[in-house]
N, C-alpha and C positions, 0 to 999 in steps of 0.2 A: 371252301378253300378260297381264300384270296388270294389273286397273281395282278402285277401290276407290268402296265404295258406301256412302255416310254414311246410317243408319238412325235414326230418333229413336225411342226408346224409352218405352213408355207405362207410367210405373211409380205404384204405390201411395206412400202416405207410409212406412210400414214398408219398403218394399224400397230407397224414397231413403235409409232412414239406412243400409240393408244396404250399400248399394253406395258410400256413404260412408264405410264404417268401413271398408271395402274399399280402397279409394281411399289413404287416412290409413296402414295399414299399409304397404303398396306404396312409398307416397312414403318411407315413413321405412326401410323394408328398403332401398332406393336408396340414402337420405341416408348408410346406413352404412356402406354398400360403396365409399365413397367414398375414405375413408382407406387403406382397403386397395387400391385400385387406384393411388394416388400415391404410396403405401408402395414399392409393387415393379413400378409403372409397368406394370401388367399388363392389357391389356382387351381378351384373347383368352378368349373363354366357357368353352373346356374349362378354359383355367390357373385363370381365377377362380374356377369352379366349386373347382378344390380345392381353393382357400385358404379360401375362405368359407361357403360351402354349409352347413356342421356348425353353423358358429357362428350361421349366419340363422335355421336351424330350431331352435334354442335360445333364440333372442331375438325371434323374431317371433311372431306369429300366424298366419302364411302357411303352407299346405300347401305339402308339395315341390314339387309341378309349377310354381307359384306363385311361388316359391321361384326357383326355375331363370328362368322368365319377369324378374322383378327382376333377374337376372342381366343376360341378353340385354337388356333396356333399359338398361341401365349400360354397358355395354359398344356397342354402335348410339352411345350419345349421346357416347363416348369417341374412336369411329372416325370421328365425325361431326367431334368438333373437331380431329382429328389432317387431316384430309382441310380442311377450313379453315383451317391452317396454324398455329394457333394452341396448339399442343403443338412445341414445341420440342426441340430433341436435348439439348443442354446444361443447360435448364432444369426444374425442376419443372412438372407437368401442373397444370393450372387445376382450381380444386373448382367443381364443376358441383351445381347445388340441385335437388332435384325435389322444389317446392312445392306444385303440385298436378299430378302427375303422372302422366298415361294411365297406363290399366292394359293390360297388355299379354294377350292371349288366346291359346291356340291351343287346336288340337282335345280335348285335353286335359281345358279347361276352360272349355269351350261347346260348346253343340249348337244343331243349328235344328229344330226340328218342326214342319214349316207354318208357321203365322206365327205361330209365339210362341219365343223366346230360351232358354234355358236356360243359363243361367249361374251359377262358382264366388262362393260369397261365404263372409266367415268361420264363418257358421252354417247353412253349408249351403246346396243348392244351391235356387234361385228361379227361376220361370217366367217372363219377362215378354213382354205383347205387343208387337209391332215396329207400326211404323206405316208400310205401305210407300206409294211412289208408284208410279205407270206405271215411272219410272228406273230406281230400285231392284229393282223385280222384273225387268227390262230385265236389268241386269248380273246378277243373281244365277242368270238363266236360264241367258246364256252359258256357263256354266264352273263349277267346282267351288271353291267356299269354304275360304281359306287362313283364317291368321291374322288377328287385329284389334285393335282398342285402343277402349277402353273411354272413353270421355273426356264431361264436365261442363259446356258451354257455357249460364253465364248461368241458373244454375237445370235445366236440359235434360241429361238424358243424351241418347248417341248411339252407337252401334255402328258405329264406320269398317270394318268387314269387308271385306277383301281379296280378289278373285274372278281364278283362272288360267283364261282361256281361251283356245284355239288359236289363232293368228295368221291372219288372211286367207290364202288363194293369192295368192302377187305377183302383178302386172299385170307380163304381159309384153313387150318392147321396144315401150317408146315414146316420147312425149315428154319432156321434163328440165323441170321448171316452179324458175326462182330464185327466192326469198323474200327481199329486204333487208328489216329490220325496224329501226325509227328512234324518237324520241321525237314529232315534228311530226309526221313519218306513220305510222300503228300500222307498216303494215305495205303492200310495193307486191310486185307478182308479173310475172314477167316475159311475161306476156301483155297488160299494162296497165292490171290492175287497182289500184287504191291505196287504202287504206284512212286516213282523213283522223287526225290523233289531235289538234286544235287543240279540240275542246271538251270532252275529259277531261284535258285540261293544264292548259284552265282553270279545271274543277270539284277537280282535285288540290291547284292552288294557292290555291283558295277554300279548302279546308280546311285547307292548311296554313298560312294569317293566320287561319281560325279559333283553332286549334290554339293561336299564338303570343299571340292576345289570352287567352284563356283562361288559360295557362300563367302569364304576367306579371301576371295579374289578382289569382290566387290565394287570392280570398274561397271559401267554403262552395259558395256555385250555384256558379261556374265551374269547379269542381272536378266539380258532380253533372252539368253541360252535358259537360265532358269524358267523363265514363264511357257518357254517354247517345250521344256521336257515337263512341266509339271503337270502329275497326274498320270505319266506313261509308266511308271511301274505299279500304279494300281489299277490301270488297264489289263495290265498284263499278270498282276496276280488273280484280278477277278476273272479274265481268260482263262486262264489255266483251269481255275477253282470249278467253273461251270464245264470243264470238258470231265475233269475227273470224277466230278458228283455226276454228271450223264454216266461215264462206264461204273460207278459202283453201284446205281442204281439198274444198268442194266444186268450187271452181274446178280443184280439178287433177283431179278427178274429169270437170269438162264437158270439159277437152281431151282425156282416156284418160293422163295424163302418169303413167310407172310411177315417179318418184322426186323426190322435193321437195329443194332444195339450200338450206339457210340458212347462215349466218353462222355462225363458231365465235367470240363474244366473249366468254370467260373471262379473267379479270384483266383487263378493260376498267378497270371502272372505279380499277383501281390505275393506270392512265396518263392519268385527266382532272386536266387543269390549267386551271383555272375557281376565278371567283369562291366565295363561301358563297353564291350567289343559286340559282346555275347546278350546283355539287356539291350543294346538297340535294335540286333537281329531278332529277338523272341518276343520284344515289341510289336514289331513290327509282322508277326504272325499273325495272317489271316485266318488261322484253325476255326474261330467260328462262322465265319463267311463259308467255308468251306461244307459246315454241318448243318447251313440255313440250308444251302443249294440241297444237300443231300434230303432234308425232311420235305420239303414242298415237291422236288420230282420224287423223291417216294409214294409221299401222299395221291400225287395225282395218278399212280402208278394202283392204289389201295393197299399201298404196303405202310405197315404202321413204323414209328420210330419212335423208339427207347433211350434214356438216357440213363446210365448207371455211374457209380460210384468207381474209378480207375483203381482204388487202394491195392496193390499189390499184383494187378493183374498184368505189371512186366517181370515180377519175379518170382511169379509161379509156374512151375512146371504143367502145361495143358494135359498130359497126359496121365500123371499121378497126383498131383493137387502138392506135391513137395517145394520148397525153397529152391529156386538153382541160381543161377551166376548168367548174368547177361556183360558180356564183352564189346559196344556197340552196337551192332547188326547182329551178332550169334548170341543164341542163347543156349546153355548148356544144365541138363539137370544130371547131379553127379549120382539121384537113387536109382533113379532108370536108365540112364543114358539117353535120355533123349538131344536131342541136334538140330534145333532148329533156329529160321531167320525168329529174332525179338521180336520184329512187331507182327506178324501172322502166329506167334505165341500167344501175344499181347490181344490180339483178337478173337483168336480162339475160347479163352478165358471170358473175352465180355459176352461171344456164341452164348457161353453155358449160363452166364449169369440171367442172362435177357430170359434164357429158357425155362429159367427157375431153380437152380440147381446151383446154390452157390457157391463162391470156391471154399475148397476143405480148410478150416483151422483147427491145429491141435492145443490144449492149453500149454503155459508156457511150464508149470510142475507139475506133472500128471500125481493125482494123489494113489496111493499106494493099498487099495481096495483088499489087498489081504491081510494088510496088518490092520485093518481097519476093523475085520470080522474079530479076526483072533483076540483082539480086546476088545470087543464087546463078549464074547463068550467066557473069558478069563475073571469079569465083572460078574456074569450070573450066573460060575460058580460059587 
């Protein structure tokens, strides 16, 4: 299991320009790798390595290992937009900018000694000390120190270092806990717990009419009020996101349940048809943020995570496998009478699927198995 553990880094003013000047070459060894990858459509590491490698250590400041590193981030951020759909077969690939752009590390060109950094810069290598918390020392005990990236937030360096450590023991057979996860409700579990999501919808959309007076405004302050709020409401979703996937992970931990089932909704939002009120809000949903957090504290927990196909599991009945009528939050099945909140329905349903037990369909003309006999006997008379 990989977890990655953002370090802030406590540097001198001389080591800020080192790791600035550092930063400035990186981006611009990037910028110019760029042509040659749209040249010959090429953002496989070994190919590019041959094409351009000779030419980078010619033109740059970057040592080879360094060198290579540029590479591999050109190439991550080419497979990224190819996996985003947005590299085409028939078209030319998009130039992609890296304006200030992570440095990319591996062991190479870092080391840790207790608790101070050691890292490549263009004049050589500098010591810096890390500032850990309880967290940080937390993951970095776990497991053994991969790769990292180097990155600049708001004046702040920070070392994202990446940490591999072994997976839990699964939990073995037990319960199936289902996860529907919604906009109105964070998130319900098919034991009945629900997590409400109406008052970070509200504070979402408190900043986005911030956001739009600001925008439209477009004097001098409304411009320095923007840079001062931006990023605070995806602080504040990613909060939320990490407190709710800790309790549903511990929730499946109070029942012993060895496997969490959520929802698989990729390309969701290519099939909402809504207003601009209602596509900026559903946008703007973190749902898979929310189901990253839930797999990895699963995982570390050895409980496994599933993802299933949602088709109809808000409008089946959990309790007969029938059709009902869902009214917002209630859901109502008219064969059984059942009464319950939709999305602890809605989970319930994915409980059974994860378990192996899928939900019931009946055909839509049931064919008619006795008149079916009676002529065939009527024939061999």
């Amino acid at each position: 299991m990989l977890r990655t553990a953002s370090i802030r880094l406590n540097v001198r003013p001389d080591q800020v320009a080192a790791l600035g000047a550092l930063q400035s070459a990186y981006a611009d060894a990037c910028n110019r790798l760029v042509p040659t990858v749209i040249e010959h459509r090429c953002w496989n590491r070994v190919a590019l390595h041959q094409l351009a490698y000779a030419r980078l250590r010619e033109e740059t400041p970057l040592g080879s290992q360094m060198v290579c590193n540029a590479i591999f981030s050109v190439c991550k951020s080419y497979k990224a937009q190819k996996e985003l759909g947005r590299i085409k077969k028939d078209e030319p690939a998009p130039v992609v900018h890296f304006d200030r752009a992570s440095v990319h590390f591996d062991k190479r060109t870092y080391s840790i000694k207790g608790e101070c950094l050691s890292l490549y810069t263009l004049s050589g290598r500098i010591a810096v000390p890390m500032v850990l918390g309880e967290h940080q020392r937390r993951i970095m005990a776990s497991g053994k120190a991969k790769e990292a990236e180097l990155v600049c937030r708001k004046g702040r360096w920070y070392f994202n270092l990446v940490v591999e450590s072994d997976d839990a023991d699964p939990i073995a057979s037990s319960p199936v806990m289902g996860v529907d996860v919604g906009e109105n409700n964070l998130a319900a579990t098919s034991t009945g717990k629900v997590w409400g999501g109406g008052q970070l919808r509200h504070k979402r959309n408190c900043h986005l009419a911030l956001r739009r007076r600001l925008q439209s405004n477009g004097s001098q302050s409304a411009k320095q009020k923007l840079r001062q709020v931006s990023g605070k409401e995806r602080r504040r979703v990613t909060h939320i996101n990490h407190e709710t996937s800790k309790a549903i992970v511990a929730e499946a931990r109070r029942i012993g349940a060895s496997k969490i089932v959520m929802e698989d909704l990729c390309h969701i939002r290519d099939r909402i048809r809504a207003g601009k009120r209602v596509r900026a809000r559903l946008h703007r949903w973190a749902f898979r943020q929310l189901q990253t957090f839930v797999e990895y504290k699963a995982k570390a927990a050895g409980i496994a995570v599933e993802y299933v196909n949602p088709a109809y599991t808000s409008q089946t009945c959990s309790c007969c496998g029938a059709l009902g009528r869902r009214v917002k939050h209630r859901f109502v099945c008219d064969k059984c009478g059942l009464r319950a909140h939709a999305d602890c329905n809605a989970s319930r349903n994915l409980a059974r699927i994860g378990s192996g037990a899928p939900l019931p369909r009946a055909a839509v003309n049931t064919p008619n198995v006795g008149d079916a006999v009676n002529h065939v006997c009527c024939v061999l008379q």
